[in-house]
PyMOL Python script that loads the backbone (N, CA, C, O; Angstrom):
from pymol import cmd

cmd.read_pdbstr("""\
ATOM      1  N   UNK A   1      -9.165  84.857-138.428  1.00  0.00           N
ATOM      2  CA  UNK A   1     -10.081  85.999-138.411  1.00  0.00           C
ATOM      3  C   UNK A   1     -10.680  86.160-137.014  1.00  0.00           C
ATOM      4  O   UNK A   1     -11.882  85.968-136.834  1.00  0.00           O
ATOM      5  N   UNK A   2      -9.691  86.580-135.829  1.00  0.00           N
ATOM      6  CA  UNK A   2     -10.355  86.551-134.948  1.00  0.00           C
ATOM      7  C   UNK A   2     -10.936  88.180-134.328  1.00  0.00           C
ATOM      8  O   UNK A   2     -10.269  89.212-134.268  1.00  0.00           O
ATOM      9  N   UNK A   3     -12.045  88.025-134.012  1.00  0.00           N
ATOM     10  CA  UNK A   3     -12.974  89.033-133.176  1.00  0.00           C
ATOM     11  C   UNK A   3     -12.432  89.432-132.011  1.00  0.00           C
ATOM     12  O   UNK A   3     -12.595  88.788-130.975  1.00  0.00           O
ATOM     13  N   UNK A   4     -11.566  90.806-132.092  1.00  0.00           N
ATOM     14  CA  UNK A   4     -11.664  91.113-130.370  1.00  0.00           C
ATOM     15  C   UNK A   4     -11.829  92.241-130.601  1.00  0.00           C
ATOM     16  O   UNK A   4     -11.512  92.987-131.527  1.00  0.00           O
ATOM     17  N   UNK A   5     -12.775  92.423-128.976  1.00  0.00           N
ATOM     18  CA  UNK A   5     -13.496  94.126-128.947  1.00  0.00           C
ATOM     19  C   UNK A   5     -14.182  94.228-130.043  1.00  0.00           C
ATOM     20  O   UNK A   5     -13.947  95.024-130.952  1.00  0.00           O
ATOM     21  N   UNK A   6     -14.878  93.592-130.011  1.00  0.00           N
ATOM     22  CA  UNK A   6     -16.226  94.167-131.241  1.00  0.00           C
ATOM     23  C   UNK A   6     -17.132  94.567-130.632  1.00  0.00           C
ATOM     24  O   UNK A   6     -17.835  95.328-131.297  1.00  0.00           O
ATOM     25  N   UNK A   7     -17.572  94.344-129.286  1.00  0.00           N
ATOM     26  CA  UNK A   7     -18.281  94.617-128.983  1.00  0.00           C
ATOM     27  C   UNK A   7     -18.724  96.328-128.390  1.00  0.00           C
ATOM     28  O   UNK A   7     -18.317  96.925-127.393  1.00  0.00           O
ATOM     29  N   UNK A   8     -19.301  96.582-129.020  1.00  0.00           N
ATOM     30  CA  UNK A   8     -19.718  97.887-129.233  1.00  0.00           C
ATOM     31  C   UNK A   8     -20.016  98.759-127.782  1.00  0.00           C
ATOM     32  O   UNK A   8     -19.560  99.834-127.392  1.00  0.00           O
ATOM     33  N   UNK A   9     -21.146  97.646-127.065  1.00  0.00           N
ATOM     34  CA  UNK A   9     -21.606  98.260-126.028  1.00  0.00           C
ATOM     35  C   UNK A   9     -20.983  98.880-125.138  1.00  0.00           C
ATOM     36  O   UNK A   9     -21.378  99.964-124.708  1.00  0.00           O
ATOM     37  N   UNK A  10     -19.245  97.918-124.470  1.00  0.00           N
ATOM     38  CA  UNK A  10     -18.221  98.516-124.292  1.00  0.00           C
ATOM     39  C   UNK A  10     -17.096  99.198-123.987  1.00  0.00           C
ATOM     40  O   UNK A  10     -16.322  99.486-123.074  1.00  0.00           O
ATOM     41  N   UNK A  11     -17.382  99.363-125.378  1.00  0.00           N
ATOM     42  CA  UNK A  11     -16.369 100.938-126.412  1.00  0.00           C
ATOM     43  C   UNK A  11     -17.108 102.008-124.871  1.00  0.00           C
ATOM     44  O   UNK A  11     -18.277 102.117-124.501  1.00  0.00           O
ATOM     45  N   UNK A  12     -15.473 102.798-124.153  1.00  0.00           N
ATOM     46  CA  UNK A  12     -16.254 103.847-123.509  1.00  0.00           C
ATOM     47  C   UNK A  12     -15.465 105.280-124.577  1.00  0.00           C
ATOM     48  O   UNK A  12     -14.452 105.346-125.274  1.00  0.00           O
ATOM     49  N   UNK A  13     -16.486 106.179-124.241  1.00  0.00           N
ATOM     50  CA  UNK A  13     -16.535 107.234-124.917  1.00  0.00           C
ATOM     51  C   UNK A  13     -16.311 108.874-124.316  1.00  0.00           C
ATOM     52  O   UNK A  13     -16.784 108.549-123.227  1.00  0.00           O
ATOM     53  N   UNK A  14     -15.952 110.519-124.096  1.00  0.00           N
ATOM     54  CA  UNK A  14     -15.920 110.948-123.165  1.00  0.00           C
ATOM     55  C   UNK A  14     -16.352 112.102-124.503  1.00  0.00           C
ATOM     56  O   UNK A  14     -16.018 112.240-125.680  1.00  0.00           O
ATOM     57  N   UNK A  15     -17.412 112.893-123.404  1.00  0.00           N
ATOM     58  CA  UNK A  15     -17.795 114.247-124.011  1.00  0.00           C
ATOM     59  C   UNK A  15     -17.024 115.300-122.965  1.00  0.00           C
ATOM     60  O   UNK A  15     -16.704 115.117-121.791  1.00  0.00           O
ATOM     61  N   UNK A  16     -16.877 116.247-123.657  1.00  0.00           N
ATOM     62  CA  UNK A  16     -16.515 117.169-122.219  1.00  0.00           C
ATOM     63  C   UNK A  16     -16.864 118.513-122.919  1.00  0.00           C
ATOM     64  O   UNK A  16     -16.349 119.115-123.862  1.00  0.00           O
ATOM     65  N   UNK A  17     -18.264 118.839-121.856  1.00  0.00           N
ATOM     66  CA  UNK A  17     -19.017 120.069-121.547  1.00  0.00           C
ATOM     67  C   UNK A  17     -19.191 120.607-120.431  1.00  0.00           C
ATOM     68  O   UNK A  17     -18.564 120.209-119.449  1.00  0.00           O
ATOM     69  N   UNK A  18     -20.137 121.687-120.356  1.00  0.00           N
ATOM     70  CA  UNK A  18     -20.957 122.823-119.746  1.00  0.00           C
ATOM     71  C   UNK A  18     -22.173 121.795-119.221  1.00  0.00           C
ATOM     72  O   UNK A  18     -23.040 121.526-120.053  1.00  0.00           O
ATOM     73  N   UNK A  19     -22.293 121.149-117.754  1.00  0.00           N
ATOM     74  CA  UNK A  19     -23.123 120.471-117.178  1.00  0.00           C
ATOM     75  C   UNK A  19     -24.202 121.124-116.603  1.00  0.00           C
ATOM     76  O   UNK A  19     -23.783 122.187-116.145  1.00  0.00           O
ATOM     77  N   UNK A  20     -25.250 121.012-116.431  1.00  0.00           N
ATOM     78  CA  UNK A  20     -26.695 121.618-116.243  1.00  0.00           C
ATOM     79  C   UNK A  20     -27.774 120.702-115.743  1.00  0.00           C
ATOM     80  O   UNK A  20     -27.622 119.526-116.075  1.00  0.00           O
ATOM     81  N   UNK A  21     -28.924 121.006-114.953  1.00  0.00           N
ATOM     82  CA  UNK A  21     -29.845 120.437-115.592  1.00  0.00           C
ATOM     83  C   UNK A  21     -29.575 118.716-113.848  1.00  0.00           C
ATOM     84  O   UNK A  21     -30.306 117.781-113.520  1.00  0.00           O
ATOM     85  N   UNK A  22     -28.622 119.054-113.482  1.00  0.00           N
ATOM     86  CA  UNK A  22     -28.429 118.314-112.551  1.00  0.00           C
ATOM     87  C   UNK A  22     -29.760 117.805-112.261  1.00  0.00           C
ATOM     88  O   UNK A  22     -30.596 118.678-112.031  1.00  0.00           O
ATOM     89  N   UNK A  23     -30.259 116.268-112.206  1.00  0.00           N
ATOM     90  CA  UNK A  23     -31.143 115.746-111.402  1.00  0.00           C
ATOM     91  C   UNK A  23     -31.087 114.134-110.804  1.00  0.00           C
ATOM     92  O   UNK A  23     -30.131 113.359-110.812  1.00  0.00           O
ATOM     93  N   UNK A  24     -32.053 113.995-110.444  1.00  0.00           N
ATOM     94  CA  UNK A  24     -31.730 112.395-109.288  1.00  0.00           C
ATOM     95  C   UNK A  24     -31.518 111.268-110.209  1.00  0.00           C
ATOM     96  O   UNK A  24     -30.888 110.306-109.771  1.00  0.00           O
ATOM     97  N   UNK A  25     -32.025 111.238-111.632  1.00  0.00           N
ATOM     98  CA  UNK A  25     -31.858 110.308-112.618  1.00  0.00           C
ATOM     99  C   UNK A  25     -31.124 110.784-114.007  1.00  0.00           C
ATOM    100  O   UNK A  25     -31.268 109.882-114.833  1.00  0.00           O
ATOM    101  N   UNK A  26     -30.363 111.921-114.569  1.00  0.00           N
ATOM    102  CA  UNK A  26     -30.391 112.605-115.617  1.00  0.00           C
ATOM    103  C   UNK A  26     -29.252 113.647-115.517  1.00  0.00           C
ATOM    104  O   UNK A  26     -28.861 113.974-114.397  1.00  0.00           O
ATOM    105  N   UNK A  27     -28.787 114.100-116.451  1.00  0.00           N
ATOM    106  CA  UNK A  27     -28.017 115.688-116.308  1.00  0.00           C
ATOM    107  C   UNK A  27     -28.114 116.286-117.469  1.00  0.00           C
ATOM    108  O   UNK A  27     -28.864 115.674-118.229  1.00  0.00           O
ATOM    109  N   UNK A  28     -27.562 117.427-117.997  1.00  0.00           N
ATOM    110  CA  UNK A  28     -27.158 117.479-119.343  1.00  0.00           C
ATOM    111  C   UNK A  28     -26.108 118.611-119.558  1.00  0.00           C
ATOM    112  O   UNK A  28     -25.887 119.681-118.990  1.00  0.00           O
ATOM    113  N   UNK A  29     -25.358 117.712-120.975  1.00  0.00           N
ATOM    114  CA  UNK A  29     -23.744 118.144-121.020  1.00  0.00           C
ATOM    115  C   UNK A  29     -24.498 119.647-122.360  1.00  0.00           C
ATOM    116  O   UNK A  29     -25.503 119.629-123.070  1.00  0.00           O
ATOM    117  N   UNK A  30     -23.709 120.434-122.212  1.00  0.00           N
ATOM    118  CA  UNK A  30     -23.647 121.367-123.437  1.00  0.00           C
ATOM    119  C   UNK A  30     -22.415 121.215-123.870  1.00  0.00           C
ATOM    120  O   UNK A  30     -21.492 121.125-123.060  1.00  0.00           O
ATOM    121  N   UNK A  31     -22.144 121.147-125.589  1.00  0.00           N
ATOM    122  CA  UNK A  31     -21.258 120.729-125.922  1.00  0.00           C
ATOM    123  C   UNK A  31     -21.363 120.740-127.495  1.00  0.00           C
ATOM    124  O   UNK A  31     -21.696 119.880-128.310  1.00  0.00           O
ATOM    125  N   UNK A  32     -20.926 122.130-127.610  1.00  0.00           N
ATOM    126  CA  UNK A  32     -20.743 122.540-129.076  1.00  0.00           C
ATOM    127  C   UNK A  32     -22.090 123.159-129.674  1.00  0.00           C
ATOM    128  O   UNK A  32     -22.474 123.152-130.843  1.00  0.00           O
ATOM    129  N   UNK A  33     -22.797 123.784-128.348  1.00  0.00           N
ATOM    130  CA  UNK A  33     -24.025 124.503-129.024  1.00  0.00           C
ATOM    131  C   UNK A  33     -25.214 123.410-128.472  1.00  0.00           C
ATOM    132  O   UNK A  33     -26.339 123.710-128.073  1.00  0.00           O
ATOM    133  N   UNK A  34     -24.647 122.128-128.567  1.00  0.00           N
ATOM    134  CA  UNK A  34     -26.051 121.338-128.130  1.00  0.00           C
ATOM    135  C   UNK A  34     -26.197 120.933-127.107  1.00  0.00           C
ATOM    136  O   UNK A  34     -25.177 120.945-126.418  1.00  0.00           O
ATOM    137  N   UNK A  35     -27.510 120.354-126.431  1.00  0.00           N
ATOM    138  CA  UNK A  35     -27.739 119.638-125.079  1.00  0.00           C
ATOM    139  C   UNK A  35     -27.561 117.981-125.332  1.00  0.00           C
ATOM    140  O   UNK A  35     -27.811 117.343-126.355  1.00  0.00           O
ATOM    141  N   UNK A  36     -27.240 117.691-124.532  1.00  0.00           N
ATOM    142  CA  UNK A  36     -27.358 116.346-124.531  1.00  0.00           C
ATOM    143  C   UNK A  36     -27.332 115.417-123.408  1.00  0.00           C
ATOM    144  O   UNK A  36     -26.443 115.235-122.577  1.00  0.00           O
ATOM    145  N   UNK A  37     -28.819 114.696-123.575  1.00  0.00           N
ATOM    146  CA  UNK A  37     -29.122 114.321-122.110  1.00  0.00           C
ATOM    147  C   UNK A  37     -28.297 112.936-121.747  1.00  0.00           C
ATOM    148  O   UNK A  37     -28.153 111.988-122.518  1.00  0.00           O
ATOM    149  N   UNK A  38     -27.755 113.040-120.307  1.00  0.00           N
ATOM    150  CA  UNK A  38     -27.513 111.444-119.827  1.00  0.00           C
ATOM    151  C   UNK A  38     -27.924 110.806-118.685  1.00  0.00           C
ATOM    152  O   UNK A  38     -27.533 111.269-117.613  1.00  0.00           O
ATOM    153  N   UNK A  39     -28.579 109.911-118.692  1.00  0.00           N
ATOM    154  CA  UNK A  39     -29.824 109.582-118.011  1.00  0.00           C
ATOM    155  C   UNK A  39     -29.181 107.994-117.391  1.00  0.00           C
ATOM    156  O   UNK A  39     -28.770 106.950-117.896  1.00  0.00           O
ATOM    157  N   UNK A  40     -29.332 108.398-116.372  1.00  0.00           N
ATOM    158  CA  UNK A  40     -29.355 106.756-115.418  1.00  0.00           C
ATOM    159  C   UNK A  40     -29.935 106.578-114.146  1.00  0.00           C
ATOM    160  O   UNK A  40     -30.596 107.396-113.506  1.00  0.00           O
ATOM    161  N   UNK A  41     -29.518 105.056-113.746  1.00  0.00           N
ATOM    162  CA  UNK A  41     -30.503 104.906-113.106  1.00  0.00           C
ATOM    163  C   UNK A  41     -30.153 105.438-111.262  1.00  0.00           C
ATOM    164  O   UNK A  41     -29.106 105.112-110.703  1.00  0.00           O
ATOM    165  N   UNK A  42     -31.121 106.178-110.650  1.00  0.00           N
ATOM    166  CA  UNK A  42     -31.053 106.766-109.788  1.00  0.00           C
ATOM    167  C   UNK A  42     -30.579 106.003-108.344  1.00  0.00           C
ATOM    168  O   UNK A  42     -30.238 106.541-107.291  1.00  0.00           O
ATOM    169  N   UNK A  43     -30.658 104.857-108.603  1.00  0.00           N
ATOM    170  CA  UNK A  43     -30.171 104.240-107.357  1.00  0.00           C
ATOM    171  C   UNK A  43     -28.264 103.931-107.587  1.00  0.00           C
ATOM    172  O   UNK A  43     -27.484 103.365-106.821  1.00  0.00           O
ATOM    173  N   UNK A  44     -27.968 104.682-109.183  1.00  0.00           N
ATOM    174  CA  UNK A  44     -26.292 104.053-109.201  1.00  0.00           C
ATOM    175  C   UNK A  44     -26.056 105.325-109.506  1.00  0.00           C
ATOM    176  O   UNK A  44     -25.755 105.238-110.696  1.00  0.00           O
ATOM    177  N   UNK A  45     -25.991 106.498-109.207  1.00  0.00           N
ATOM    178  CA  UNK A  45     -25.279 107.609-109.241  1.00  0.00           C
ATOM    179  C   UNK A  45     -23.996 107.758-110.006  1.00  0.00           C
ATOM    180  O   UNK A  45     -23.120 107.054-109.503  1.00  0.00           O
ATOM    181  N   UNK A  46     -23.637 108.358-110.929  1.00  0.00           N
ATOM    182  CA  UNK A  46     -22.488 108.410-111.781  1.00  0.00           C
ATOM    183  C   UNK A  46     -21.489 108.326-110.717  1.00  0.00           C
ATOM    184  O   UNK A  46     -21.968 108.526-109.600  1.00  0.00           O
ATOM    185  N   UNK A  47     -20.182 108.075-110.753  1.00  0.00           N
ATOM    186  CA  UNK A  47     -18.903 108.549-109.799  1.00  0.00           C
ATOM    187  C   UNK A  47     -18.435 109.748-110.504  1.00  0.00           C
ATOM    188  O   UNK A  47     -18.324 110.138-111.666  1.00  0.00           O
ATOM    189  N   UNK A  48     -18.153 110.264-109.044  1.00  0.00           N
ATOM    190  CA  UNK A  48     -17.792 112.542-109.170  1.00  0.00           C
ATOM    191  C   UNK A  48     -19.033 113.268-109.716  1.00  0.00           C
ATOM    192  O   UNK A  48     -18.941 114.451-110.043  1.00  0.00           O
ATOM    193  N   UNK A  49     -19.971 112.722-109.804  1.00  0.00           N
ATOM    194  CA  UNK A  49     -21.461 113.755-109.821  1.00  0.00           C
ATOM    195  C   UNK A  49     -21.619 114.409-108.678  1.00  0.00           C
ATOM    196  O   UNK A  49     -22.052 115.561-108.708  1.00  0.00           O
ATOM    197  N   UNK A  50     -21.361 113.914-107.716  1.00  0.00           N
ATOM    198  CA  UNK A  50     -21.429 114.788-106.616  1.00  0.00           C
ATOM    199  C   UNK A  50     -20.782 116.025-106.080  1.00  0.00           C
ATOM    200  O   UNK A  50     -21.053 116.887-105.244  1.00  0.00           O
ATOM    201  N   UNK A  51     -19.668 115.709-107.039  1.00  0.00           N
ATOM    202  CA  UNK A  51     -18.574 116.685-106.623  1.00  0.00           C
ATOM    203  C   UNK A  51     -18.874 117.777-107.826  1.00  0.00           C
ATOM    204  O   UNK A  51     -17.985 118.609-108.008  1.00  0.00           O
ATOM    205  N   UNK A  52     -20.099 117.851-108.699  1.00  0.00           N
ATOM    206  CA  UNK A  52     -19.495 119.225-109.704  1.00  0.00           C
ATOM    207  C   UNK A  52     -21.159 119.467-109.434  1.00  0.00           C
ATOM    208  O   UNK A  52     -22.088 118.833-108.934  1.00  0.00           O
ATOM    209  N   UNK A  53     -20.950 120.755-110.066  1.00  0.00           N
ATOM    210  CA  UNK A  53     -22.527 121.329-110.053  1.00  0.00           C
ATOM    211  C   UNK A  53     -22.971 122.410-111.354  1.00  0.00           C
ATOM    212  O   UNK A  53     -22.108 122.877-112.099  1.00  0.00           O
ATOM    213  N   UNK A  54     -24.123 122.660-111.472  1.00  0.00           N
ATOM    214  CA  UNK A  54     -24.885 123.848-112.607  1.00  0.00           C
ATOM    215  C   UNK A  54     -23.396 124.563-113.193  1.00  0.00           C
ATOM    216  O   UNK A  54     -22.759 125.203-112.357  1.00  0.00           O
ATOM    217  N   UNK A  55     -22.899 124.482-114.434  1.00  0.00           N
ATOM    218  CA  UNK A  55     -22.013 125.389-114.878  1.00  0.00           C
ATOM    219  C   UNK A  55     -20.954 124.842-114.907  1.00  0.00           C
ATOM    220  O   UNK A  55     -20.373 125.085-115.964  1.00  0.00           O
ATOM    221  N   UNK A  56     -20.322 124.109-114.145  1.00  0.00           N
ATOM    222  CA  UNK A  56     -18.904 123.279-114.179  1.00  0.00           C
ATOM    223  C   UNK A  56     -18.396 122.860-115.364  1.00  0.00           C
ATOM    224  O   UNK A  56     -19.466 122.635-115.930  1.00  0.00           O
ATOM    225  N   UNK A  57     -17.444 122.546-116.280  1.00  0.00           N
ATOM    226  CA  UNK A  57     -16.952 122.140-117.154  1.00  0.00           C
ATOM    227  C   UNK A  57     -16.611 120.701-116.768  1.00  0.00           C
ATOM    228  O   UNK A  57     -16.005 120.599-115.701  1.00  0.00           O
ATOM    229  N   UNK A  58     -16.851 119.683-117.359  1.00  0.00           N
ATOM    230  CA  UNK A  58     -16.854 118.204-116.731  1.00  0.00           C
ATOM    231  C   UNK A  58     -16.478 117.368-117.910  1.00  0.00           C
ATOM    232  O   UNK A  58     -16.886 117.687-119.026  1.00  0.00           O
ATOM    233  N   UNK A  59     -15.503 116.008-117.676  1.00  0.00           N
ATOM    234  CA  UNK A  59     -15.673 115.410-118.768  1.00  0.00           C
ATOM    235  C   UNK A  59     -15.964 114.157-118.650  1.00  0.00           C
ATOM    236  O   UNK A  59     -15.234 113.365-118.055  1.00  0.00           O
ATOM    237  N   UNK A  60     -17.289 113.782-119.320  1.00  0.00           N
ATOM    238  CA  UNK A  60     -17.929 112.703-118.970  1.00  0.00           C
ATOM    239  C   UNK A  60     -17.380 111.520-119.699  1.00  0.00           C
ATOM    240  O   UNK A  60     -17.169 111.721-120.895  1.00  0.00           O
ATOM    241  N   UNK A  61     -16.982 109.819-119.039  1.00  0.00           N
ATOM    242  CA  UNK A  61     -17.074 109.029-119.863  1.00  0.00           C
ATOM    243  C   UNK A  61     -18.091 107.961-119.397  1.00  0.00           C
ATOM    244  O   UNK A  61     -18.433 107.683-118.248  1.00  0.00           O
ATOM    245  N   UNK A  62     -18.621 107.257-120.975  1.00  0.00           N
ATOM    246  CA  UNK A  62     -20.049 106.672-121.115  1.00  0.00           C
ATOM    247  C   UNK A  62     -19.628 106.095-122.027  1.00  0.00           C
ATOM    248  O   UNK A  62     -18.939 106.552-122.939  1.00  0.00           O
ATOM    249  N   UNK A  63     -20.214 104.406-121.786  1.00  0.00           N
ATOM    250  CA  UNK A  63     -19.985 103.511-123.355  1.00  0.00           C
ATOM    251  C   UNK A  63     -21.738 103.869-123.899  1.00  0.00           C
ATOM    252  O   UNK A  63     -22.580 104.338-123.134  1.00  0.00           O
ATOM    253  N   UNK A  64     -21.944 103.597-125.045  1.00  0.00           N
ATOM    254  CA  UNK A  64     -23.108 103.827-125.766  1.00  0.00           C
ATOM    255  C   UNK A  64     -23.126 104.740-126.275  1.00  0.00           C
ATOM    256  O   UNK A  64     -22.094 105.410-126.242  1.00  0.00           O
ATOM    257  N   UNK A  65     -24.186 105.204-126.942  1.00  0.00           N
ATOM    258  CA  UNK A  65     -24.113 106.264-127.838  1.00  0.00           C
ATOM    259  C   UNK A  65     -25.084 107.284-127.067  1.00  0.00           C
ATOM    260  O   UNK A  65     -26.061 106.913-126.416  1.00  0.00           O
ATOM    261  N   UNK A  66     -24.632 108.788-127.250  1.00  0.00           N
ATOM    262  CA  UNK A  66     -25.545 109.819-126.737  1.00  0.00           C
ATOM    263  C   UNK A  66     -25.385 110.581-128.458  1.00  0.00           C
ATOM    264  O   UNK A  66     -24.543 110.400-129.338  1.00  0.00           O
ATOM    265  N   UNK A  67     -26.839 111.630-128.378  1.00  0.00           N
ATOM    266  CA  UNK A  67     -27.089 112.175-129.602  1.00  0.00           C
ATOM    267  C   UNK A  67     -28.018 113.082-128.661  1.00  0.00           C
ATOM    268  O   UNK A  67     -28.126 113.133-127.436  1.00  0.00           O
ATOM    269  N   UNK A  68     -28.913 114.076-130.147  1.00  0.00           N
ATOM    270  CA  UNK A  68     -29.723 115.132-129.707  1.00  0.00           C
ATOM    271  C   UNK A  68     -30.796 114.701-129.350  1.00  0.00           C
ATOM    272  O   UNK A  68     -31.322 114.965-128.269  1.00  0.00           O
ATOM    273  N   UNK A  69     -31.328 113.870-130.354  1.00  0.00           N
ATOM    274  CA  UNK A  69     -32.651 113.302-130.260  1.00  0.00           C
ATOM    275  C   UNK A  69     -33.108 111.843-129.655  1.00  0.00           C
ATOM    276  O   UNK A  69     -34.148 111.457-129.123  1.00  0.00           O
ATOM    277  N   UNK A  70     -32.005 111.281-129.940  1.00  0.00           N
ATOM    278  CA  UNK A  70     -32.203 110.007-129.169  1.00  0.00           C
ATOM    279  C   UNK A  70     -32.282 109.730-128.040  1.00  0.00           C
ATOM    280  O   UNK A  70     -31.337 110.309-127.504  1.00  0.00           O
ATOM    281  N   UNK A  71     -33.109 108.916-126.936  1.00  0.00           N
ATOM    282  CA  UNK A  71     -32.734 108.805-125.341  1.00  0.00           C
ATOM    283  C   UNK A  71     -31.768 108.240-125.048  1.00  0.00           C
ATOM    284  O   UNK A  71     -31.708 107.221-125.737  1.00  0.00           O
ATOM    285  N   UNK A  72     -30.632 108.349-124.149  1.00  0.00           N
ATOM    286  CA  UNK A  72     -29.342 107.900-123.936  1.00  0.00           C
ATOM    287  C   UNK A  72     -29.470 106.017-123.382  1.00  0.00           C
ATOM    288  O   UNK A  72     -30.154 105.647-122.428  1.00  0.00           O
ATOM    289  N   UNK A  73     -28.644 105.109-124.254  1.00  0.00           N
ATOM    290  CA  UNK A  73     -28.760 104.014-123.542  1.00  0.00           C
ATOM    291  C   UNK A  73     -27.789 103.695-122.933  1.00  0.00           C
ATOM    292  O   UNK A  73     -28.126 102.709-122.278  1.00  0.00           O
ATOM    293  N   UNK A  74     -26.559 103.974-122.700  1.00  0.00           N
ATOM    294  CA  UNK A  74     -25.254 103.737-122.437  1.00  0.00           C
ATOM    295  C   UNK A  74     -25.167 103.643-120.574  1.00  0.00           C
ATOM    296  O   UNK A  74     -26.126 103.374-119.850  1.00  0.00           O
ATOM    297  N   UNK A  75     -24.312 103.826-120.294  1.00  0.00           N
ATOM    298  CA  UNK A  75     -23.921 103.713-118.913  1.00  0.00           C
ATOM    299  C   UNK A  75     -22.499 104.423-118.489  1.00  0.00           C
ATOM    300  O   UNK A  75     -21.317 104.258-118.792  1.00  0.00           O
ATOM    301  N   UNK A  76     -23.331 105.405-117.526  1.00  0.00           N
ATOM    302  CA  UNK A  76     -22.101 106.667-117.134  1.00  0.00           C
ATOM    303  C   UNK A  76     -21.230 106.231-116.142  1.00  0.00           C
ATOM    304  O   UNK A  76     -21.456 105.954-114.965  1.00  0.00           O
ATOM    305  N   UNK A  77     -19.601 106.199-117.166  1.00  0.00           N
ATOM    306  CA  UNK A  77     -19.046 105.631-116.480  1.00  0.00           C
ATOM    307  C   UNK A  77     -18.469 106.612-114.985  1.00  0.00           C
ATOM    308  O   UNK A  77     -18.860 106.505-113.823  1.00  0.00           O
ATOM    309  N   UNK A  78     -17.229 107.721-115.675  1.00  0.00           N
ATOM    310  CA  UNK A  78     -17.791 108.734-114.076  1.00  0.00           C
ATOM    311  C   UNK A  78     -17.847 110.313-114.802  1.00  0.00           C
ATOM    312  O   UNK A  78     -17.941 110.648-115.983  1.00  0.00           O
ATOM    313  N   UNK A  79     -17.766 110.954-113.778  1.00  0.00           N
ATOM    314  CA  UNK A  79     -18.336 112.568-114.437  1.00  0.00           C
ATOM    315  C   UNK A  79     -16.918 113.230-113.774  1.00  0.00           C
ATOM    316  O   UNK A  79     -16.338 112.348-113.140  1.00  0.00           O
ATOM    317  N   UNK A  80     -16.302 114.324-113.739  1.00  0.00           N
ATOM    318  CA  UNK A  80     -14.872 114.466-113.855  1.00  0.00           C
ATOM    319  C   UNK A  80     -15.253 116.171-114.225  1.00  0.00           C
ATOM    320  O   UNK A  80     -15.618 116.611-115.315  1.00  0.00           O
ATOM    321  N   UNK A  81     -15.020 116.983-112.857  1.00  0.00           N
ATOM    322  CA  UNK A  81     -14.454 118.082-113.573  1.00  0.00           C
ATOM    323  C   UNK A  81     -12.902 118.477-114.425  1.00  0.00           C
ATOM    324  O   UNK A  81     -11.827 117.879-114.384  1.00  0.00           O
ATOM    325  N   UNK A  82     -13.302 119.711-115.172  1.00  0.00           N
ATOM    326  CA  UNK A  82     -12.339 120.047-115.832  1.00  0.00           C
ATOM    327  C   UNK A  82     -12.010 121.371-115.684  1.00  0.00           C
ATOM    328  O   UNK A  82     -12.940 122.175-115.735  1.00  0.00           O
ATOM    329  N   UNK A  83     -11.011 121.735-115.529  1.00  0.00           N
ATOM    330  CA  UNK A  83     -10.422 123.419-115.309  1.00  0.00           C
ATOM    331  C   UNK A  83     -10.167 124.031-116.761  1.00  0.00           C
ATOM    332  O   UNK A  83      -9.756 125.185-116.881  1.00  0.00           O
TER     333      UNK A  83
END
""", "prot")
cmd.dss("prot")
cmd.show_as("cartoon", "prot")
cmd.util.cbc("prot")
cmd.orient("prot")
């Protein structure tokens, strides 16, 4: 019965929205009607955040969980436009 990859934390995950909201710690994806914030820490800058801006279609991957209401705990892995 052996355990591999259980570990949850991880598991990476990819939304791909309508980016907004650009700031020094934070962004937020639209994505199916909703916002959803992803928040890190300002001294580690996502990789390819730099390269997209307000409106871009992007597809983000992040292990952890993002939702509407919850604050994001995960960690953005990079941000990635999309055509």
């Amino acid at each position: 019965d052996k355990e591999e990859n259980k570990s949850t934390d991880a598991e990476e995950s990819t939304m791909t929205g309508e980016i907004s909201d650009i700031k020094d710690f934070m962004f937020t994806i639209t994505f199916d009607g909703q916002d959803y914030g992803f928040s890190f820490d300002q001294n580690e800058k996502p990789q390819g955040l730099d390269s997209v801006k307000d409106g871009d279609t992007v597809m983000v991957t992040y292990t952890g969980t993002v939702n509407t209401v919850d604050a994001f705990t995960g960690k953005i892995l990079s941000v990635e436009k999309v055509d």
